[in-house]
N, C-alpha and C positions, 0 to 999 in steps of 0.2 A: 562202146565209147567209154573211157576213163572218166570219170566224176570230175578233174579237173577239165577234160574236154567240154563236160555236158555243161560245166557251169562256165564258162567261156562262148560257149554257144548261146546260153540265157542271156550275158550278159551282152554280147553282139545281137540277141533278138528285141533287147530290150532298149539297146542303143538305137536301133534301128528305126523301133516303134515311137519314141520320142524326135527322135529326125525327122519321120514322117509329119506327125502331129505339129510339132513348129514350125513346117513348112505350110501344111493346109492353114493355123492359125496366122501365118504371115501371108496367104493368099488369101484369107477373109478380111484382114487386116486392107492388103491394097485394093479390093474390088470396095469394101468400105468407101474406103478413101476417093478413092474414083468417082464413084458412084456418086455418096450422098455428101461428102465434104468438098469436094472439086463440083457437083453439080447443085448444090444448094444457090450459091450467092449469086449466078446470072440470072435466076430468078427475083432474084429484089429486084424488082422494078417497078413502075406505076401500074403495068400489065397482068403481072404475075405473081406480086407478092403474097397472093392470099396463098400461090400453091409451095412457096417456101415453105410457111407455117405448116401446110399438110407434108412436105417432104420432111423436115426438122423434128415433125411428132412421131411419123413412119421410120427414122432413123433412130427415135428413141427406144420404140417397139422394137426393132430390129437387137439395136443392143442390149435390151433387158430377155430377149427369149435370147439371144446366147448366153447371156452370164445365169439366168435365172432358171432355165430350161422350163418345166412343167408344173409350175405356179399357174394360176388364172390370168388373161390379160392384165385387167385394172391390178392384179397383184405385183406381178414382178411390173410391169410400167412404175407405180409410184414407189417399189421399192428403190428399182433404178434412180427416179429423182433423187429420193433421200440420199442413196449412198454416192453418187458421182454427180450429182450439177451441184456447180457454187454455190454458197449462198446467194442469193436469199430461196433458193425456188423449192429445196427441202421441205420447207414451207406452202410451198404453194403445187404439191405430190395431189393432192385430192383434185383441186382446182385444175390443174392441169391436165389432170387424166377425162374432169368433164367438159374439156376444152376441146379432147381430141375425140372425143366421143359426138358431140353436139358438131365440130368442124369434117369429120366424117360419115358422119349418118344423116345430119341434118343439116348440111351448110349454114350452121350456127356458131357462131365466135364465143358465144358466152360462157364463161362468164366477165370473158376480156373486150375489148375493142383492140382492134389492129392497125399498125400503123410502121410505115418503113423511112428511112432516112429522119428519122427523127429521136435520136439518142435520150433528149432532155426526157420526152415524156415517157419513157420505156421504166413499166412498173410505178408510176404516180395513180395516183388514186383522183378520178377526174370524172366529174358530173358533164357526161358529153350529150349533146344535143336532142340524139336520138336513143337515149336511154336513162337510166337511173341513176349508171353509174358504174362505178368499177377498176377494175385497172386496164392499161392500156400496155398490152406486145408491141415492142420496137422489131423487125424481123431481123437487123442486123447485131442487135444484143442477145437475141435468143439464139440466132445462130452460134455467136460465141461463147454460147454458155454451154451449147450443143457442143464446140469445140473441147470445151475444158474436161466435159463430162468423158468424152471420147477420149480422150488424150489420158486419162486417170482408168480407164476403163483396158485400155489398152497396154496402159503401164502394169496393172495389175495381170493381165492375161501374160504377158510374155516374162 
C-alpha cells in the first residue's frame, strides 16, 4: 500500500474510532438520563423521599467514577462536587461525601436532616427538634443541583 493509502486508512481508522466512542458516550449519556434523571423525582414523595437522596448521591458517584476514573471514592465524589454542582455545595464537598457515607452504611442523614416539598428550608441552618442542629436537604433542590451538575458534566464530555 502507497503511504498516501496507509495514511488515508489511519485517518478512516481513526474517524472511525471516535464515531464509536461518541456514540457509547451518547448511549451512557441516555441510560444516564433514563435511569437516574427520569427516575429520581417519582420518588419525592412522603413514601420514598429518603430513597431519592440515596438515588441523587449514587448518581453523583456514578458521574465522578466516569470523569474521574481511578482516584479513591471520597476522592473523585467531592472532587466532582467542587467542579460541576452550583453553588453553594462546592462548599459543602466534605459534608456531603459524610452524608452519603452515614446515608449508605448507616441509614444516617447526618450531618443534614431531610426534607421534600419544602423549598424555603433547603440549606438553612435549623436547630430541629431531634437534634443539635445543622442544615436541612430539600430533595427537590438537590435533585436540581444534581441536574445543573449533570448537564455541565455532560457539556464538557461531548
Amino acid at each position: 500500500m502507497s503511504d498516501a493509502g496507509e495514511g488515508l486508512r489511519q485517518t478512516l481508522k481513526g474517524q472511525a474510532l471516535r464515531e464509536w466512542k461518541d456514540a457509547q458516550i451518547e448511549n451512557v449519556i441516555y441510560w444516564f438520563s433514563k435511569i437516574y434523571l427520569g427516575g429520581i423525582p417519582p420518588t419525592i414523595t412522603d413514601d420514598s423521599a429518603f430513597l431519592s437522596f440515596i438515588s441523587i448521591l449514587s448518581a453523583t458517584e456514578a458521574l465522578a467514577r466516569f470523569r474521574f476514573g481511578e482516584p479513591g471514592n471520597g476522592e473523585r465524589f467531592r472532587k466532582f462536587v467542587i467542579d460541576y454542582y452550583p453553588d453553594p455545595y462546592p462548599a459543602l464537598a466534605t459534608e456531603l461525601w459524610g452524608f452519603r457515607n452515614g446515608l449508605i452504611h448507616a441509614f444516617s442523614t447526618k450531618p443534614f436532616a431531610l426534607t421534600h416539598h419544602s423549598s424555603g428550608f433547603h440549606l438553612n441552618d435549623r436547630a430541629y427538634s431531634w437534634g443539635t442542629g445543622g442544615k436541612i436537604l430539600n430533595a427537590e433542590d438537590f435533585y436540581s443541583a444534581l441536574l445543573v451538575a449533570t448537564q455541565r458534566y455532560f457539556t464538557d464530555l461531548r
